[in-house]
C-alpha positions in Angstrom: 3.1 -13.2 42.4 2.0 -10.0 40.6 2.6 -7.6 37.9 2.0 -3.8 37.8 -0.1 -2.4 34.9 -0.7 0.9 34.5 -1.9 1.0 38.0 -3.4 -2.6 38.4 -2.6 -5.6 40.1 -3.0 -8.5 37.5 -2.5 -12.2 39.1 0.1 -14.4 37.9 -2.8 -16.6 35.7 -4.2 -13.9 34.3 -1.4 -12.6 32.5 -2.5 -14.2 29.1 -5.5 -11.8 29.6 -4.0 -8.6 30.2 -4.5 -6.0 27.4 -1.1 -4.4 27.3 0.7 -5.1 23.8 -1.5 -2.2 22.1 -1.6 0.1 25.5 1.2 2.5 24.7 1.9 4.6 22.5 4.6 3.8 19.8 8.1 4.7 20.7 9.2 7.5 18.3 13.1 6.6 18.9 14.4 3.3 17.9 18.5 3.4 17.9 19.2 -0.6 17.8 20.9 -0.3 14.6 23.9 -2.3 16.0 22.2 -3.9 18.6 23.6 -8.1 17.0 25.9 -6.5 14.9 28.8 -8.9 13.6 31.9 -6.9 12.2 32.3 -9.2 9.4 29.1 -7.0 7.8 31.3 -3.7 7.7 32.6 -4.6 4.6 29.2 -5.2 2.5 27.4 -2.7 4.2 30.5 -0.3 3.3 30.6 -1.5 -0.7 26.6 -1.6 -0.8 26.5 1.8 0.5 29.1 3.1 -2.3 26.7 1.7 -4.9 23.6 3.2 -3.3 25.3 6.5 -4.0 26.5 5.5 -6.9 23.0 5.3 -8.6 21.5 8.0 -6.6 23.6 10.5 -8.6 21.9 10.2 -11.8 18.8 9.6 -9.7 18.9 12.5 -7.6 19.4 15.0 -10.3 16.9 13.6 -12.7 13.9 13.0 -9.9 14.6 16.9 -8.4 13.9 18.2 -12.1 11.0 15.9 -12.8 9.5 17.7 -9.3 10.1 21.2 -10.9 12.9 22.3 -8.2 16.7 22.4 -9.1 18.9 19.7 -9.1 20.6 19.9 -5.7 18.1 19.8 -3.7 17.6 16.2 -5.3 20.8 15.4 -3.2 19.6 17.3 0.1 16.3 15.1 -0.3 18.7 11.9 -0.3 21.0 13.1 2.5 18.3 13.4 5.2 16.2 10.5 3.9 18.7 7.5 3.8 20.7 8.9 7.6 17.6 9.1 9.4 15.9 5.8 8.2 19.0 3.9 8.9 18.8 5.1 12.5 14.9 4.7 12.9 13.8 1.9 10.0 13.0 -1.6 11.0 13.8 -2.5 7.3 17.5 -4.1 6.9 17.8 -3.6 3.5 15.1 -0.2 3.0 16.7 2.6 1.1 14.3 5.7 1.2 14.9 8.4 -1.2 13.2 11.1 -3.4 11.9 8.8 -6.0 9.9 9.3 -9.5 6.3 8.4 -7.7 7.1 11.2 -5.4 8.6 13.5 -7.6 5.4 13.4 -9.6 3.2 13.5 -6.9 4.8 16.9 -5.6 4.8 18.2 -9.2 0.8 17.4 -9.6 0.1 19.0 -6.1 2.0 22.5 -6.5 0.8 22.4 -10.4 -2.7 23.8 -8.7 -0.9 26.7 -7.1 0.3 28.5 -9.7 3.7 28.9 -8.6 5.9 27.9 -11.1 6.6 31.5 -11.8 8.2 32.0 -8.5 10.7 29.7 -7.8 11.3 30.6 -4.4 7.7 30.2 -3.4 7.9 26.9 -5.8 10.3 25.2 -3.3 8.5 26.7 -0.3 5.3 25.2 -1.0 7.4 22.0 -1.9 9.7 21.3 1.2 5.9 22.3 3.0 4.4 18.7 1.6 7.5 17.0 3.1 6.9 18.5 6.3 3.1 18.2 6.4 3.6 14.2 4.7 6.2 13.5 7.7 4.1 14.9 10.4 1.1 12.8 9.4 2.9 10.0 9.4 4.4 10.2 12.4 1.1 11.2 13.8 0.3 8.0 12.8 2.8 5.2 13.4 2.4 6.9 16.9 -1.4 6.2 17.4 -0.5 3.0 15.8 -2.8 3.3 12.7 -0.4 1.5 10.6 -3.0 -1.0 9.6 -4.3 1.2 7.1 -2.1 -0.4 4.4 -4.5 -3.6 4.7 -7.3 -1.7 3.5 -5.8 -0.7 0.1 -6.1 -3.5 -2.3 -3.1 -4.9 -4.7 -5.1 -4.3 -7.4 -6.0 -0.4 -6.4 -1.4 0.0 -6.4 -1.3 -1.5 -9.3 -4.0 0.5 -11.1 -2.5 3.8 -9.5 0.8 3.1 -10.4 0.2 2.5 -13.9 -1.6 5.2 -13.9 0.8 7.3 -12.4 3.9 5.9 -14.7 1.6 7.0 -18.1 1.6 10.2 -16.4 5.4 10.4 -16.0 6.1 9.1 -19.8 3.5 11.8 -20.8 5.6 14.3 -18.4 8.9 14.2 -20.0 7.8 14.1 -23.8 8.4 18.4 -23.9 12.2 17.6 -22.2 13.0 14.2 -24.5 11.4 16.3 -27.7 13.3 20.1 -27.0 9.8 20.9 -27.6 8.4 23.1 -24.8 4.7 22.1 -23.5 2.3 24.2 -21.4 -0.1 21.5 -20.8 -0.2 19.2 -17.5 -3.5 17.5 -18.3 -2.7 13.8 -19.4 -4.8 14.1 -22.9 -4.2 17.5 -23.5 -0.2 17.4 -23.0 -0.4 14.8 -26.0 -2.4 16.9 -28.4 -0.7 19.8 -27.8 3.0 17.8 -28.2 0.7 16.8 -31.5 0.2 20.2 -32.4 4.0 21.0 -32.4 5.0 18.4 -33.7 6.8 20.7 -36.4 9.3 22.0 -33.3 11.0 19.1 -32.3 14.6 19.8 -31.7 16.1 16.5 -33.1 19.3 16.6 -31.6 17.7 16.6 -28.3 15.6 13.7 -29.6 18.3 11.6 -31.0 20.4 12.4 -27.9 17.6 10.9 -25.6 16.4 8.0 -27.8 20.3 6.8 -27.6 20.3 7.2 -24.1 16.8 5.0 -23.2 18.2 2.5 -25.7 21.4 2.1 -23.4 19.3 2.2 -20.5 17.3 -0.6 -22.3 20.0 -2.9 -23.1 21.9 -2.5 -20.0 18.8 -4.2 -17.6 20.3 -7.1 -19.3 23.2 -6.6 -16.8 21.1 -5.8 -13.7 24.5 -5.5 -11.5 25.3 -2.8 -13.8 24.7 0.8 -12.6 23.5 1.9 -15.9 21.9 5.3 -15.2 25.6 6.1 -14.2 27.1 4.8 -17.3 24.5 6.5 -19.7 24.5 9.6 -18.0 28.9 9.9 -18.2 28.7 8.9 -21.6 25.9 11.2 -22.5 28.6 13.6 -20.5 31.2 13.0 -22.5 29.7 12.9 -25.8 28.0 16.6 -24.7 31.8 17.6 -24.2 33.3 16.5 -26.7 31.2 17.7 -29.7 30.7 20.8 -27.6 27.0 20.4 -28.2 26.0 22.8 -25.5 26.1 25.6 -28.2 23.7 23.4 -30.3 20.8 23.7 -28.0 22.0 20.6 -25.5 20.0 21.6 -22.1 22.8 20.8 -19.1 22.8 20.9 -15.3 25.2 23.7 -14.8 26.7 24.3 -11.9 25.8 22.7 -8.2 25.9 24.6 -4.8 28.7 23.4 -2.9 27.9 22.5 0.7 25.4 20.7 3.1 21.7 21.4 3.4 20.5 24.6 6.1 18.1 23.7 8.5 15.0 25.9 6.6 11.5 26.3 8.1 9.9 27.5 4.1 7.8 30.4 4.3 4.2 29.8 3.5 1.2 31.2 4.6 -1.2 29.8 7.3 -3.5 29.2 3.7 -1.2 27.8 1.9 -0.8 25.0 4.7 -4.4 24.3 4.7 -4.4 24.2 0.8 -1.3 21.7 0.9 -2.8 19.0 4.0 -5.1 16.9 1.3 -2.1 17.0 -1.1 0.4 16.2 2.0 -2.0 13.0 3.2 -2.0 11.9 -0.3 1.4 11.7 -0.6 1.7 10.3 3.1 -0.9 7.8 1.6 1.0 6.5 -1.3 4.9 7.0 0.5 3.3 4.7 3.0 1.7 1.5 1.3 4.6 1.8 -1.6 6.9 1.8 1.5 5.4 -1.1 3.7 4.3 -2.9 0.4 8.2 -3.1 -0.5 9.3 -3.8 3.0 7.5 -6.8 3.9 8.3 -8.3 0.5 11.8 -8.4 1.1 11.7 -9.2 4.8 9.7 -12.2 3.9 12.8 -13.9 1.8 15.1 -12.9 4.3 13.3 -13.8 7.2 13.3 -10.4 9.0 10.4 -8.8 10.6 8.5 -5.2 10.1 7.1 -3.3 12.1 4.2 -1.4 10.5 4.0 1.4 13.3 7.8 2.3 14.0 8.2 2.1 9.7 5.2 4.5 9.1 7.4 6.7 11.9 10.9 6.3 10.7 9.4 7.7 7.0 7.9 10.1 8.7 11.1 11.6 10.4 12.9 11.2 6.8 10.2 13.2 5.8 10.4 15.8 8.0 13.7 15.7 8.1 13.9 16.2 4.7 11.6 19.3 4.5 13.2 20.8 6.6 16.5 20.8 5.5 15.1 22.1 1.9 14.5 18.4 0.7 11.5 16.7 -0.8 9.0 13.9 0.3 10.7 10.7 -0.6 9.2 7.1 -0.6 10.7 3.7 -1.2 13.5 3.5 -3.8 12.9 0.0 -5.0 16.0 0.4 -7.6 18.5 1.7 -4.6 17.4 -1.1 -2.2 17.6 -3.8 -4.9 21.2 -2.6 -5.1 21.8 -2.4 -1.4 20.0 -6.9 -1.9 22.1 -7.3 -4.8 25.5 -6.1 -3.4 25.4 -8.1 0.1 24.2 -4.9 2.2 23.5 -6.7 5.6 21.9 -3.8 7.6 20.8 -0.5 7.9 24.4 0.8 8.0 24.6 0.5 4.2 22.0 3.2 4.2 24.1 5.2 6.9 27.2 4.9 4.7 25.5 5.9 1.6 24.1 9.4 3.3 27.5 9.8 4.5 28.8 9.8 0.9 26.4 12.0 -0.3 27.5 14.6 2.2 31.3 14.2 0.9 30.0 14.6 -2.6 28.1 17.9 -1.5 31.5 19.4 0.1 33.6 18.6 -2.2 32.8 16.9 -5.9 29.5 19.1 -7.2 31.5 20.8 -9.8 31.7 17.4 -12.0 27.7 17.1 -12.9 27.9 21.0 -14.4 27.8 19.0 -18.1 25.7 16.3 -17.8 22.9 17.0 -21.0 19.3 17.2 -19.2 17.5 14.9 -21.7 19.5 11.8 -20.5 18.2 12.6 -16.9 14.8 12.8 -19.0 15.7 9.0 -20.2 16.7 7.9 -16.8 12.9 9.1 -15.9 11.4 7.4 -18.3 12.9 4.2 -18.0 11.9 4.5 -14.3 8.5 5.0 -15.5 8.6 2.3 -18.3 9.8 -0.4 -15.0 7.1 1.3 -12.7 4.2 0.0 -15.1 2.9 -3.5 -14.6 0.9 -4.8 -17.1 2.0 -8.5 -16.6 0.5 -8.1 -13.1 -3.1 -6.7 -14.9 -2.7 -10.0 -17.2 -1.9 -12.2 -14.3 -5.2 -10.5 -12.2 -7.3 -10.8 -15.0 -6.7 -15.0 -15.7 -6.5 -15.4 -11.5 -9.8 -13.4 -10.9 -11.5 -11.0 -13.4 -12.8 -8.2 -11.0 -9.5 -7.1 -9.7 -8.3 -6.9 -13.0 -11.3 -4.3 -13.5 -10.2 -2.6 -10.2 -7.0 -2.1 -11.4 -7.7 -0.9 -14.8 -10.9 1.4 -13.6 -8.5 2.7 -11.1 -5.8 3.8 -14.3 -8.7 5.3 -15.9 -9.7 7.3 -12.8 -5.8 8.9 -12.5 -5.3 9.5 -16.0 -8.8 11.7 -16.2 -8.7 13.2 -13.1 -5.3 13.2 -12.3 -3.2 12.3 -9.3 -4.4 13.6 -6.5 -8.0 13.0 -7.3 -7.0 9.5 -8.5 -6.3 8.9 -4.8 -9.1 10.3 -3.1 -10.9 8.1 -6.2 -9.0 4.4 -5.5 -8.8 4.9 -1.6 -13.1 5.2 -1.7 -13.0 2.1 -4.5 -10.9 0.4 -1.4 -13.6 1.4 1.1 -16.1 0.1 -1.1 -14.9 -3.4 -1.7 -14.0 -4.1 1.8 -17.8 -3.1 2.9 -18.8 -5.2 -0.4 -17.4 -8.0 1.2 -18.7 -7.0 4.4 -22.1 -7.2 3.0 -21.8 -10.1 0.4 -19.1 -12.4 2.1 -18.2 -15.5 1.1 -21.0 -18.2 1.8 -21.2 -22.2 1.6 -24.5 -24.2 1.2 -24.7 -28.0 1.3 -27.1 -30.4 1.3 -26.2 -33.7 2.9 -27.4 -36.5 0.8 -28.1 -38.9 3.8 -30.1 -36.6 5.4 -32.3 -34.8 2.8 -34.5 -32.2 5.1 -31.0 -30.7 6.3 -29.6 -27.7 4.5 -26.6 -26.3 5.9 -25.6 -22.5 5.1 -21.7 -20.9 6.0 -21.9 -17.7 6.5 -18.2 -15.8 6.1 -19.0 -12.6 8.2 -20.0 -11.1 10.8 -23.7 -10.3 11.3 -24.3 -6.1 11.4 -27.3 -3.8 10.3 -25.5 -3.3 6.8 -25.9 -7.1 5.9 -28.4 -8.7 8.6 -31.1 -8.2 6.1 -29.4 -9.8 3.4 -28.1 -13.0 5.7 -31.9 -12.9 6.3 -33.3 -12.9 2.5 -30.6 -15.3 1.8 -31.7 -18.0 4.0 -35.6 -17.5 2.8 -34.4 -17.9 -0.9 -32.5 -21.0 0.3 -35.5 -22.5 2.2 -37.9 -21.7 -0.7 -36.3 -23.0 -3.7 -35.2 -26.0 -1.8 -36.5 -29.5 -3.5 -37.2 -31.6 -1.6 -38.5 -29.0 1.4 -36.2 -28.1 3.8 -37.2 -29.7 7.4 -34.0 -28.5 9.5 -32.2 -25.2 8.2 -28.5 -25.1 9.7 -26.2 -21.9 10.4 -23.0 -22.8 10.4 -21.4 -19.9 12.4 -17.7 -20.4 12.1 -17.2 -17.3 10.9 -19.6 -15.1 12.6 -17.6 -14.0 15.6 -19.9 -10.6 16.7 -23.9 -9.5 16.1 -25.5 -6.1 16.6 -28.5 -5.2 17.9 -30.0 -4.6 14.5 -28.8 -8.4 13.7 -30.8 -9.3 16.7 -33.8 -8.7 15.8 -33.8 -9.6 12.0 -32.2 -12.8 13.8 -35.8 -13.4 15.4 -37.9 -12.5 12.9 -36.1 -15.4 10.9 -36.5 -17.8 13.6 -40.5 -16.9 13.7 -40.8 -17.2 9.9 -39.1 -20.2 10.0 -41.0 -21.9 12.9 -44.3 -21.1 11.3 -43.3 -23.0 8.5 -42.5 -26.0 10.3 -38.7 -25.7 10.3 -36.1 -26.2 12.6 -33.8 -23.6 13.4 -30.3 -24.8 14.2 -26.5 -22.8 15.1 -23.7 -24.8 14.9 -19.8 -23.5 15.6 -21.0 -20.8 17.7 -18.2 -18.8 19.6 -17.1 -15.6 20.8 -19.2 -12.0 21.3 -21.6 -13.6 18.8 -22.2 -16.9 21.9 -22.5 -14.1 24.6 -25.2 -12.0 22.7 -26.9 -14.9 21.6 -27.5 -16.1 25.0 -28.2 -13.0 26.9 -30.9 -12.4 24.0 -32.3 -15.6 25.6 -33.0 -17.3 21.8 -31.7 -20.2 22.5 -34.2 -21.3 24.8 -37.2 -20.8 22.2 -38.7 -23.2 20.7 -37.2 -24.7 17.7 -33.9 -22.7 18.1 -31.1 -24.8 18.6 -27.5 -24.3 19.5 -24.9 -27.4 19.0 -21.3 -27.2 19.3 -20.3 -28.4 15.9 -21.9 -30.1 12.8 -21.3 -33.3 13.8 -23.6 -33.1 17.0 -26.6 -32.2 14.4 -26.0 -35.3 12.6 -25.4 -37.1 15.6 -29.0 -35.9 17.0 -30.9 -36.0 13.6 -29.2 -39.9 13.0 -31.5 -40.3 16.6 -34.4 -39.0 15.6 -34.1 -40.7 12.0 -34.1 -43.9 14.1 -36.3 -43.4 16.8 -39.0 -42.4 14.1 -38.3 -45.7 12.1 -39.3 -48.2 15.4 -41.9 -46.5 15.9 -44.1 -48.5 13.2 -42.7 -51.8 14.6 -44.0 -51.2 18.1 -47.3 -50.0 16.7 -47.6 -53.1 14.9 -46.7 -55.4 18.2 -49.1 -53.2 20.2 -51.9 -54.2 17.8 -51.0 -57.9 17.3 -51.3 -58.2 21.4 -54.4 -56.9 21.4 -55.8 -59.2 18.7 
């Protein structure tokens, strides 16, 4: 019996060896969202996805004005992002959205174009990052590269976050203040709010302090949508005391209707310009996104699929864009809602787009007097829960170094900003995964019973970048050794492949080592590092030994131990004959 592969016939045994689970591409569609669907869910899904767009109100508006675009297309962004994950996500419980990390991250980018004196061009270059964002992404779940994310350390998100929420606070001090600011560089935004200190609109102040007190107090009561609450009664006070003639900043008045499909109107430049700014985004939407994902599926027991989730938020991406929204990430606060309310599947995210549309057809009107700073409150409280400096304390008393990677990484946004923070923590993530490349973990032991025997664990695989250091090591082993190392073992557990450069530093140990008088030994040897060791043909040299696991050494140098100690007796009999 056979099976066709791509052209092959593979026997029945060999199936186990046949390379197809990584052979296709990755499907772009993925429309099971009812596939073991129970109708007893329709109820949770229906009341999480009320409270999903619940929050997202507040949300929506205040993320669209932290990104520098008008408040409407806050809900467009929303719309397309929550319908099209539901139908593509492999996330139960995921709520996408446009979000503060990503409204910051499109405010940093465009902040280098200059265009915040054109509005139009503003939202053209905007909706552009969405599209270019999506696109890679989907580029990539489809060549399957969504094993990038292992490559970023925890401690690099954490440092960028933090770095990226001081950058938020430090955003809305103009708004919370009434003071307007010029400056979007991190120090200089503070001196010049320092400078101007004299301007400070205090109603707008008091008005905002009140409002991230409320928002303060109400985490208390974490089933409580409390944007929502401090954003009506911020509403209500704004309409009551007519304070809208006393310099209150409001929303004013909504389009009503859904999003156009829009391809924005940028130059062939301009894209070029935007596709470092774009990946960056992709970057961050992505690891923020997967981070969250697998968190959640772990305590409910659900699985994720890297690939097909780097490809559904790339089509909410697009999709956004294209229909004048924004690049959107995970929304940790809307899919702790969806957790905390009994949402079972993706259909809570479905339901919640589907409000959003009814609210853009009919109900716009109502959010014409919400006052602007309380959105600014509802932004900094968002920042205030995105930094994590019990996680910093937690690294620091669990192992020092990440700690430092996460702080350096802080340091490294706040001085060079967003964007080049990025570029600056993904090349500190390269760095420590060749640093463990090259210094991997190692074990040495000395058996006390057999006191010539040194045993050395190597924790990586043998290349040109560390072969010379494997090398050194073991000399600096052998020579400050007391008493003198007779038999030096490699245990190679956890060498699984060997270069050619490896090779020969591999030799030129052996040689070294014999002319010394000491024997060579490999233990645990398996894999592409057994095949290139024996087509080398080093095993069959002189005092190079290959043994199948630890205990065969001691087993063979208990023998020799042995065989060395009779010898004396029969030298004595031999003589006593002869006598």
């Amino acid at each position: 019996m056979v099976r066709k592969t791509k052209g092959k016939h593979i026997p029945k045994k060999n199936l186990e060896e046949a390379p197809v689970a990584n052979e296709a591409p990755q499907a772009i569609i993925r429309l099971d969202l009812l596939k073991g669907y129970q109708p007893a869910w329709l109820l949770n899904d229906m009341i999480a996805g009320v409270l999903i767009f619940v929050v997202s109100i507040p949300a929506s508006i205040a993320y669209a004005l932290l990104a520098g675009v008008p408040p409407i297309f806050g809900f467009y962004s929303s719309l397309l992002s929550m319908g099209i994950y539901a139908l593509l996500g492999t996330s139960r419980h995921m709520i996408p959205d446009l979000e503060a990390t990503m409204a910051i991250m499109a405010a940093s980018s465009l902040a280098v174009f200059g265009a915040g004196g054109d509005p139009a061009r503003y939202l053209a270059l905007a909706t552009m990052l969405a599209i270019l964002a999506g696109t890679i992404l989907i580029i990539g779940g489809i060549f399957r590269v969504g094993f990038i994310s292992d490559f970023i350390p925890k401690s690099v998100v954490i440092g960028f976050i933090n770095g990226m929420a001081l950058i938020i606070l430090l955003s809305q001090l103009g708004e919370i203040t009434g003071v307007k600011l010029t400056q979007s560089d991190f120090f200089l935004r503070v001196w010049e709010l320092y400078t101007k200190i004299n301007l400070v609109h205090y109603l707008t102040l008091y008005i905002g302090l009140s409002c991230l007190t409320g928002l303060l107090l109400l985490r208390l009561f974490p089933k409580f949508p409390g944007a929502l609450l401090v954003a009506f009664l911020a509403t209500v006070a704004v309409i009551w005391w007519n304070l809208g003639e006393q310099g209150i900043e409001q929303v004013g008045l909504l389009p009503v209707g859904l999003p156009r499909t829009v391809m924005p109107r940028v130059e062939f430049n301009d894209i070029l310009s935007l596709l470092p700014f774009s990946a960056g985004i992709a970057l961050v939407s992505y690891v923020d996104t997967i981070t969250t994902g697998r968190a959640f599926a772990l305590k409910s027991g659900q699985q994720i699929d890297p690939d097909q989730e780097m490809i559904a938020l790339g089509l909410a991406n697009l999709g956004s864009g294209l229909h004048q929204g924004l690049a959107i990430g995970c929304s940790q606060s809307r899919t702790v809602v969806n957790i905390m309310y009994g949402g079972r599947t993706q259909l809570a995210g479905l339901f919640a787009a589907g409000f959003v549309a009814l609210f853009l057809l009919y109900s716009t009107e109502i959010l014409k007097s919400i006052p602007v700073v309380s959105l600014t409150a509802i932004i900094i409280m968002a920042a205030i829960r995105l930094f994590n400096i019990r996680e910093v304390v937690r690294e620091w008393r669990a192992r020092p170094a990440s700690a430092y990677i996460s702080i350096f990484t802080t340091a490294a946004v706040l001085f060079t900003g967003l964007m080049t923070g990025i570029l600056v923590a993904v090349a500190l993530a390269i760095i420590l995964v060749l640093h463990r490349l090259v210094r991997p973990h190692e074990i040495i032991s000395r058996p006390p019973v057999l006191p010539g025997l040194l045993i050395y664990r190597f924790g990586g695989p043998l290349f040109f970048f560390n072969a010379s250091y494997f090398a050194n090591r073991i000399q600096e082993l052998v020579d400050s050794a007391r008493p003198q190392v007779t038999f030096f073992l490699i245990n190679a557990e956890a060498i699984v492949d060997m270069d050619e450069s490896a090779i020969e530093i591999l030799e030129e140990l052996h040689n070294d080592l014999k002319s010394r008088g000491i024997i060579l030994g490999i233990c645990g040897v398996k894999g592409h590092f057994r095949r290139v060791l024996t087509s080398t043909h080093l095993t069959s040299r002189v005092g190079f030994n290959l043994y199948p696991d630890i205990a065969a050494v001691f087993k063979e140098l208990d023998k020799k131990r042995a065989d060395e100690s009779k010898e004396p007796k029969k030298a004595s009999a031999d003589e006593t004959s002869s006598s």
